[in-house]
C-alpha positions as CSV (number, residue, x, y, z in Angstrom):
1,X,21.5,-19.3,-9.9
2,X,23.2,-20.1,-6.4
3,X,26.5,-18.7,-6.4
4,X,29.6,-20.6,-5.3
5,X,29.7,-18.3,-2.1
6,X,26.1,-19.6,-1.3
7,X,27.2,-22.5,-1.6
8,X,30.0,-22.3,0.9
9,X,27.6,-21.0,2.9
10,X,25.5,-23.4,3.3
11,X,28.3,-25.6,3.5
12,X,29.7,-24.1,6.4
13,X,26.2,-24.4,8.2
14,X,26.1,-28.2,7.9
15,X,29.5,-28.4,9.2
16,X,29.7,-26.0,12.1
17,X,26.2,-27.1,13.1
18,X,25.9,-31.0,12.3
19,X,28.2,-33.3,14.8
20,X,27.5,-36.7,15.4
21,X,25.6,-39.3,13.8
22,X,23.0,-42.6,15.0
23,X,22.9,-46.0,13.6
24,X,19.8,-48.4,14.7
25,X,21.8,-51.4,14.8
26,X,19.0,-54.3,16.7
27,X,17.0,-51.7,17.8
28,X,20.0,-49.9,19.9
29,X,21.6,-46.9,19.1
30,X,25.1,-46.5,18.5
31,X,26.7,-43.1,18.4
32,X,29.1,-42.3,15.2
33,X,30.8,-39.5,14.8
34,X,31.4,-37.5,11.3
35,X,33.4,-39.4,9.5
36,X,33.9,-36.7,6.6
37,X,31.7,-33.9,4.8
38,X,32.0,-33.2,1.2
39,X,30.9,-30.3,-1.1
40,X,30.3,-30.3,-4.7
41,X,29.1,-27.8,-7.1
42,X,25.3,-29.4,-6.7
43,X,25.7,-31.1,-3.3
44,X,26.8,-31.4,0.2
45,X,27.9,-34.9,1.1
46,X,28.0,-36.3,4.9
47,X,29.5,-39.3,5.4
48,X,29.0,-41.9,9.1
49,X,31.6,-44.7,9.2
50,X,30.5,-47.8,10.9
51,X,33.6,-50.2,11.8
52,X,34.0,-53.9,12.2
53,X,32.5,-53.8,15.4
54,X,29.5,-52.7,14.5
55,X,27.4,-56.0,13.4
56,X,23.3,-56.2,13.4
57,X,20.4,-55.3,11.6
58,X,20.5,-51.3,10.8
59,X,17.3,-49.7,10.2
60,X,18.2,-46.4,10.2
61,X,20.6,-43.6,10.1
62,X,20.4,-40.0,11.4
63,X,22.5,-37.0,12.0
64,X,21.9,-34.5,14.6
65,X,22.7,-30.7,15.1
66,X,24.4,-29.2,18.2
67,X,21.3,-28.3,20.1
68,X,20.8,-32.2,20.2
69,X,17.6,-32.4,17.4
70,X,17.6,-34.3,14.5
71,X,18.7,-32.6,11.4
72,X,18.4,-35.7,8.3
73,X,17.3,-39.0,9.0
74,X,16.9,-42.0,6.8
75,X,15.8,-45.5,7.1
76,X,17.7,-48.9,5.9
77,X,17.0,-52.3,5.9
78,X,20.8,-53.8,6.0
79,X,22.6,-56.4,8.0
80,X,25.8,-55.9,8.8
81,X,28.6,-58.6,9.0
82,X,31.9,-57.6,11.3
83,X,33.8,-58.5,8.5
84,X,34.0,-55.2,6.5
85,X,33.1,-51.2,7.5
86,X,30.2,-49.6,6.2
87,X,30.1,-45.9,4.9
88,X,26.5,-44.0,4.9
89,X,26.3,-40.6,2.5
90,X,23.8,-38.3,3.5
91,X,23.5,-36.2,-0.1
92,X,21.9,-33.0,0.4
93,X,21.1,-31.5,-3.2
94,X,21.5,-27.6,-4.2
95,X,19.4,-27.1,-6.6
96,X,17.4,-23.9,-6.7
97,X,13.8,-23.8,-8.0
């Protein structure tokens, strides 16, 4: 069983080594930052925050690691209205095998 100080471990990898976030919003990129990371007993949660501005077809969401690569990626189907934000969770299960 992974211990509560793995756990923070791997926590603290995400966090020091995941810093911004991508949004395909009509085929453009558009930089987010982190907007908050979580960690639960089973998971580590990473949240992007897209604002009012934001407004399009999204077809996907990515986060990317300091040396500039691509750490999780997902795609998305969504259109976006600039009447309301929209929050993403990137949910990376802990479970050990």
């Amino acid at each position: 069983m992974i211990t509560s100080d793995g756990v923070n471990t791997l926590y603290q990898a995400v966090v020091n080594n995941v810093t911004s976030g991508k949004a395909l919003v009509n085929g453009v990129d558009k930089t987010l930052p982190i907007h908050k990371t979580e960690i639960t007993t089973s998971a580590i949660k990473v949240y992007l925050y897209l604002d009012e501005t934001i407004v399009g077809t999204i077809t996907r969401y990515r986060l990317f690691q300091v040396d500039g690569t691509i750490f999780l990626e997902k795609t998305d189907n969504v259109t976006k209205d600039g009447t309301r934000g929209l929050l993403v969770l990137f949910e990376i299960d802990i479970t050990e095998v």
